[in-house]
ROGUMAR-120155 format. One record per residue: residue in one letter; x, y, z of N, C-alpha, C in turn. Coordinates in steps of 0.1 Angstrom, whole numbers, plus 5000, padded with zeros to 4 digits. Layout:
BEGIN
aXYZXYZXYZ
...
end
This chain:
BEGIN
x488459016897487158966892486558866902
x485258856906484258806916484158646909
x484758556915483858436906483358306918
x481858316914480858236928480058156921
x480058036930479057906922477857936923
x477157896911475657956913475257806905
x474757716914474157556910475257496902
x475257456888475857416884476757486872
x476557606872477257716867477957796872
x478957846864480257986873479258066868
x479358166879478858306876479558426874
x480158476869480658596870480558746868
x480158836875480258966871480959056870
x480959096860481659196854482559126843
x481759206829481759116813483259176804
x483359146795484359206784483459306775
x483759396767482959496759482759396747
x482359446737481359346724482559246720
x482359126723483158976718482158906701
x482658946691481858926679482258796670
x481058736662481658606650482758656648
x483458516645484658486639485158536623
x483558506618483558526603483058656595
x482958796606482358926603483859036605
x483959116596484859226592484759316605
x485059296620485359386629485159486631
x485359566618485059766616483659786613
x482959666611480959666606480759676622
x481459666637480959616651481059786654
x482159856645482560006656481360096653
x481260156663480560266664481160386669
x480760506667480760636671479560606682
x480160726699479360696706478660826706
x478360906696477360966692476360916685
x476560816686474960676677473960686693
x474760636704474360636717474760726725
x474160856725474160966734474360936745
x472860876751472460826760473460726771
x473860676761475160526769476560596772
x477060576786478460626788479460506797
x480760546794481360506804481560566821
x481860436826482260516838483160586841
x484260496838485660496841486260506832
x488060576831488860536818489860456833
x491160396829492260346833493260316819
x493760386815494860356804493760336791
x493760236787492760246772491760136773
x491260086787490260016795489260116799
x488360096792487060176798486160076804
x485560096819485259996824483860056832
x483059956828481659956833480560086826
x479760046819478960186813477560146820
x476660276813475760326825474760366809
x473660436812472460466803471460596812
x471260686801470360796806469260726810
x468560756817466560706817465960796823
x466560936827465861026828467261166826
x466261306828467261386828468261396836
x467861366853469461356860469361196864
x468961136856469460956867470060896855
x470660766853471260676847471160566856
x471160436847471060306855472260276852
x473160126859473860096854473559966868
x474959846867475159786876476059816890
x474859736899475759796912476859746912
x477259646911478659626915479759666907
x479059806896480059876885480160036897
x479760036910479860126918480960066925
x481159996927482559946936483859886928
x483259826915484659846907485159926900
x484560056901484960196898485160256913
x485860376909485860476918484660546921
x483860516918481960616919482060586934
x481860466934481560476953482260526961
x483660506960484460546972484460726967
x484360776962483760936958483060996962
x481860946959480160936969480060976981
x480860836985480960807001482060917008
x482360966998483761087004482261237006
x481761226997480861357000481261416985
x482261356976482961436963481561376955
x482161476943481061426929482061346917
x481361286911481961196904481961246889
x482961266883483061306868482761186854
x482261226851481961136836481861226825
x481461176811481561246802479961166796
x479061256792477961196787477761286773
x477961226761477061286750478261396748
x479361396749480761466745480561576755
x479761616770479661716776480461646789
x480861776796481661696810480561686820
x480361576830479061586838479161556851
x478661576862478761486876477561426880
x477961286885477261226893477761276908
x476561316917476561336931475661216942
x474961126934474461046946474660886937
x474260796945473960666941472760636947
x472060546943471060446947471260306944
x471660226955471860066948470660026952
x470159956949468759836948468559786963
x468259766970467659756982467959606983
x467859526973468059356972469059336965
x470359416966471559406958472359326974
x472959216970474059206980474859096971
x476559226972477459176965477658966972
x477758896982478158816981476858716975
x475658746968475258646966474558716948
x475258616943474958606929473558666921
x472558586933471358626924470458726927
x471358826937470658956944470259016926
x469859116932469659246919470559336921
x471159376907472559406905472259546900
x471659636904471059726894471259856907
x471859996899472260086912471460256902
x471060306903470460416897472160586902
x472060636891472860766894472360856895
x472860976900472361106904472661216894
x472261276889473561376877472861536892
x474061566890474261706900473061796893
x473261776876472261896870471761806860
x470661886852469861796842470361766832
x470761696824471761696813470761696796
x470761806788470461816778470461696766
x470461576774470561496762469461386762
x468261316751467461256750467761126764
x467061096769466960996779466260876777
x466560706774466460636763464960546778
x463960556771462860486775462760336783
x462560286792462260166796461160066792
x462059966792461059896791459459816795
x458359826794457459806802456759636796
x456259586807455559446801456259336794
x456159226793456459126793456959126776
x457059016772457359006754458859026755
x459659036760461259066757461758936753
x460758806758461758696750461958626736
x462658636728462158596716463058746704
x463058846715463258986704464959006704
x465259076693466859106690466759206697
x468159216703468959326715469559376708
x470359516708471159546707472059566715
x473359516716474359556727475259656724
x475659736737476859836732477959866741
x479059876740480459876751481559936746
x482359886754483359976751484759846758
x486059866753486959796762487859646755
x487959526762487859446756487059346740
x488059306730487359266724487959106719
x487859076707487558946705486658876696
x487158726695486358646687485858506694
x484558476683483858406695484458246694
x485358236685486158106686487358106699
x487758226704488658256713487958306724
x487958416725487058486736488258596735
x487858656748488458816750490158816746
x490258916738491658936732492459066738
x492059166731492359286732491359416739
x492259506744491059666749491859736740
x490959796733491959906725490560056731
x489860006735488760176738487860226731
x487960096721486660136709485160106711
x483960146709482360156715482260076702
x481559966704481459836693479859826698
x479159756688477559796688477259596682
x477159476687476659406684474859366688
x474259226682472859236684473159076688
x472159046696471958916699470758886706
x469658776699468458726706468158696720
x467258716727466658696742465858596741
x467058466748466658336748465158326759
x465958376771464658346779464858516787
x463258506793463058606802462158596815
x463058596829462558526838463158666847
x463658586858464158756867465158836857
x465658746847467058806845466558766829
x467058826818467858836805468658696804
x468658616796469558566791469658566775
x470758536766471258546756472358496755
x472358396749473258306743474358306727
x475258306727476558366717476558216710
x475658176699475658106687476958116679
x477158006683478157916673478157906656
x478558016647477458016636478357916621
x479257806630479957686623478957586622
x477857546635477657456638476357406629
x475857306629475157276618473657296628
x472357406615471257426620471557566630
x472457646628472757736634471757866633
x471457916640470558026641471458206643
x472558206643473558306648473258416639
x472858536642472258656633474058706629
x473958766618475058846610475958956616
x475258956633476159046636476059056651
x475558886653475558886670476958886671
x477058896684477958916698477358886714
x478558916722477958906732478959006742
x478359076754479159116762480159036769
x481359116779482259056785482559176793
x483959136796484759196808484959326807
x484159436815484459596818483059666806
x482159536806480759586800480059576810
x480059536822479159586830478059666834
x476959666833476259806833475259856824
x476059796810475759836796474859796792
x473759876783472359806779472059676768
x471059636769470759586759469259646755
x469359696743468159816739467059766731
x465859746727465159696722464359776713
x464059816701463559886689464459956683
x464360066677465060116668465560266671
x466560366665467460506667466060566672
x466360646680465260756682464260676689
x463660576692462460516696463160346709
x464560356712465060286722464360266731
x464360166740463760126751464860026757
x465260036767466059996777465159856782
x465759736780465159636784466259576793
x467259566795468559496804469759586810
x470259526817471459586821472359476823
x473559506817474659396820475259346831
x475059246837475959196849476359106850
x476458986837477358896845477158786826
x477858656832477858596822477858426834
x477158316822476758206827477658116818
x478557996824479057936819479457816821
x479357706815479557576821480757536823
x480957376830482157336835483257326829
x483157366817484857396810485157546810
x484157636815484257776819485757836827
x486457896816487157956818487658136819
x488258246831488058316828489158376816
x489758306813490358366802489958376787
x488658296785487958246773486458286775
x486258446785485158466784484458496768
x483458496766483158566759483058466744
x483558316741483158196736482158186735
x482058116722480558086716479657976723
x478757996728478057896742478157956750
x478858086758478358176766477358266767
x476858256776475358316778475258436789
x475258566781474758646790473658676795
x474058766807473358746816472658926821
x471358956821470959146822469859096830
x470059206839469259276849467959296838
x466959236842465559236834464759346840
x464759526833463859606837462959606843
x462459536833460759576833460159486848
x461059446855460959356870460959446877
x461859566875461759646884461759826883
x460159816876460259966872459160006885
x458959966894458560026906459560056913
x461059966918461960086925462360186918
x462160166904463060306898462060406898
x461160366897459760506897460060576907
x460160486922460460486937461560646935
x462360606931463860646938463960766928
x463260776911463360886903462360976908
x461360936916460261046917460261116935
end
């Protein structure tokens, strides 16, 4: 794992899959990832699925760049091979990448955001982007896969389950932020079934409206945390994630899809 000072915060990329309240029944977080067609993993490694991705057209997917180097995708690519995934229960290949032209892995606050290639068009609905301003203030849905956990502890276990939490968009500036409410604390705002991403969520959306009418407003890359910031307690209540903010950049994706 990458961890670089960014002001007076650790920054880290690459998250845990859905970390949820303390005080909610676990099995209300699982999901079937036939809820989300559209959302896949990248990678499996034993029962660690690491780094997911999202349709947004028939052959591209977005995800985070630096989920192309902590997967096998890149070194694949760069072989001339195609890359296997599994989208919507069908077997699929990615054949190209596009990382962001202002992505560079050693500095934190590049843009983290890399577009996929699918070799052929893949029959499955492709989830809308987000356009124009308004994202701050509105409930997310988050979705992953991998590590999980409570928000009194932080990341516990991977067992490989696709968990579906929701959490508010504090602010919206180049980046997504969202903050994992404490819902002990007195005057607490914590919705019934926030969460927040973590470690091997990378990638992964945060969706804005409802089944059938989604809109892709984030992409997961990292998490912000203050000076008692530990990596072993990602994913604690007062952690703040951190998403690639779309709608900043639907001219390179127009760019590179058309």
């Amino acid at each position: 794992m990458m961890l670089v000072v960014l002001a007076a915060f650790a920054w880290v990329t690459g998250t845990e899959a859905i970390i949820i309240r303390h005080d909610v029944n676990p099995r209300q977080h699982e999901v079937s990832a036939s809820e989300f067609p559209g959302v896949f993993f990248l990678e499996q490694r034993g029962r660690d699925r690491i780094c997911a991705a999202t349709l947004i057209a028939s052959r591209w997917a977005i995800t985070a760049a630096h989920c192309v180097h902590e997967t096998s995708l890149g070194q694949t690519i760069k072989a001339g091979g195609e890359f296997a995934v599994r989208v919507a229960g069908g077997d699929r290949t990615i054949d190209a990448v596009a990382i962001h032209p202002g992505y560079d892995a050693s500095h934190p606050a590049s843009i983290d955001l890399a577009l996929l290639r699918f070799a052929d068009s893949l029959p499955v609905p492709a989830i809308s982007l987000q356009a124009g301003s308004g994202e701050s203030g509105q409930v997310a849905i988050l979705v992953g896969w991998g590590f999980s956990g409570w928000g009194n502890n932080g990341r516990e276990f991977s067992d490989g389950q696709m968990r579906k939490a929701v959490n508010r968009i504090s602010s919206a500036g180049d980046r997504l932020h969202m903050r994992f409410d404490d819902p002990r604390l007195p005057g607490s705002q914590a919705l019934p079934m926030e969460g927040t991403p973590g470690l091997w969520d990378s990638g992964g959306p945060a969706l804005l409206g409802s089944p059938g009418a989604y809109r892709l407003a984030g992409v997961a890359v990292g998490e912000l945390a203050g000076e008692h910031f530990s990596e072993e307690t990602q994913g604690r209540y007062g952690s703040i994630a951190v998403y690639e903010r779309i709608s900043r950049h639907l001219e390179w994706i127009g760019s590179v899809i058309d």
